[in-house]
N, C-alpha and C positions, 0 to 999 in steps of 0.2 A: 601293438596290434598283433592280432593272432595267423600262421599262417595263411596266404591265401588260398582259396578255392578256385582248382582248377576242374572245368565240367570238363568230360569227354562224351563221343558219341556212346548213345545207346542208357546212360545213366538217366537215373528218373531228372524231370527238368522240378526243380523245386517250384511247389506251388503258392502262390499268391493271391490279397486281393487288395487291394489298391485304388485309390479314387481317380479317376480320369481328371481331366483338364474343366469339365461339366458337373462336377464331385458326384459322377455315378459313380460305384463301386467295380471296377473287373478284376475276377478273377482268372487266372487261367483253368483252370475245370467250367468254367464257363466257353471252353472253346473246345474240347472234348471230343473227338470224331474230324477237327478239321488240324492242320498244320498253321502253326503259328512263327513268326516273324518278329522276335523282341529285340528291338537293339536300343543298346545304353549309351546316353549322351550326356555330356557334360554339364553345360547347361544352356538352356533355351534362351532365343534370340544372342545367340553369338555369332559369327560368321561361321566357323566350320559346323556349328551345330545344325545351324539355318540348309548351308549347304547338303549335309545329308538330311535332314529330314525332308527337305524339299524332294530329293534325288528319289525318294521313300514316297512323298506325294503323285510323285510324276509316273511310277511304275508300279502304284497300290493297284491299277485295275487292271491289268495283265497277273501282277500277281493274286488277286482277290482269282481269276476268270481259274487262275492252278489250283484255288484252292486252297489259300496262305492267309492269314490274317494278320495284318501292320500292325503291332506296339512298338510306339516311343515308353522310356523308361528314363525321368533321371531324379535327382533332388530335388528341383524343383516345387514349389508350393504350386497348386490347380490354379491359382489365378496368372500367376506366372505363363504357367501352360498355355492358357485360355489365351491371353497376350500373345502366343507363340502361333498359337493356331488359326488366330485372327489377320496377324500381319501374315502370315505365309501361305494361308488359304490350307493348310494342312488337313488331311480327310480319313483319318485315324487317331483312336487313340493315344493321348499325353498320358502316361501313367505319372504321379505323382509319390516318391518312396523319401520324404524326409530324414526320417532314422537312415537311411541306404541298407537298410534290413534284407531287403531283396539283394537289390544291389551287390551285397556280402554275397549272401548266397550263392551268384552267378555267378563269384568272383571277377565280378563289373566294379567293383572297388580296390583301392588298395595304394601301396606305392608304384610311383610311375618317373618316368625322367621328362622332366616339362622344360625343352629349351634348356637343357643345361645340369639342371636341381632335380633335386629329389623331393616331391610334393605326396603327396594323401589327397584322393581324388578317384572322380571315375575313371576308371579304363574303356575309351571308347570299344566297347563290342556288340557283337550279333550272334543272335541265339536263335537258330532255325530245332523248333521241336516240332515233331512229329504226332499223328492225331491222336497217340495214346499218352502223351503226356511224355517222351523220351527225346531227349536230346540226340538232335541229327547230325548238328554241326555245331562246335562254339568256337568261334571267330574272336581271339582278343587281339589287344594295341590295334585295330585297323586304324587306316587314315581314311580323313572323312570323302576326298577326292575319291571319286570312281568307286569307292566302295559298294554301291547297291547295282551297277552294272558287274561287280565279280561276285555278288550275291546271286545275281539273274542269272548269272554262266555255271555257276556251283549248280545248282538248282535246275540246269537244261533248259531255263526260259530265255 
């Protein structure tokens, strides 16, 4: 595997488009003018996944009222998603990246230490970009505990 991708603030956020959990297509240039919110999970209906994306559900309308827009992103197949966003009542898009094409990108893939081992997987992270398309913040290895309340504190919400 080639080295990872490390984003920093202020670098363009690579642009994507991707089918939601509803196999619409989004892009990010579809979001253009507002601040976006994409965080990478492992995969859908697991506990810590559920965990944070719930955490993402519960504070999408406080974050929506700043002017943030919620992407989920993981492996995941859209029906999968769809399952995800069903059981969890979830109110933002599932993006869907099979290849982990994006994923690369962000460098939300790669090697990780899982319990122990050394695995090829997502790296749970969060990618707050800014409305012209530049990365604000990139957030890798977070845990999924508490994570979207030290999203809200970065952020002054």
């Amino acid at each position: 595997m080639t080295e990872r991708v490390i984003l920093e603030a202020g670098s363009p956020a690579p642009d994507f488009s991707l089918s939601d959990q509803n196999g619409d297509t989004v892009s990010l240039s579809d979001f253009r003018g507002r601040r976006v919110i994409l965080f990478a999970y492992p995969e859908a209906l697991t506990p810590g996944c559920s965990m944070e994306a719930c955490a993402f559900r519960d504070a999408v309308e406080p974050l929506q009222a700043a002017g943030y827009a919620v992407l989920g992103i993981s492996p995941d197949a859209a029906e999968k998603q769809k399952r995800f966003e069903e059981r969890d009542g979830l109110n933002y898009p599932l993006l869907s990246d099979p290849d982990r094409a994006v994923l690369i990108a962000y460098g939300a893939y790669g090697e990780k230490n899982s319990y122990g081992r050394i695995v090829t997987s997502v790296i749970r992270s969060t990618f707050v970009i800014d409305a012209e398309g530049r990365i604000e913040h990139a957030l890798y290895n977070v845990k999924a505990t508490g994570h979207v309340a030290r999203v809200r504190k970065l952020l002054g919400l």
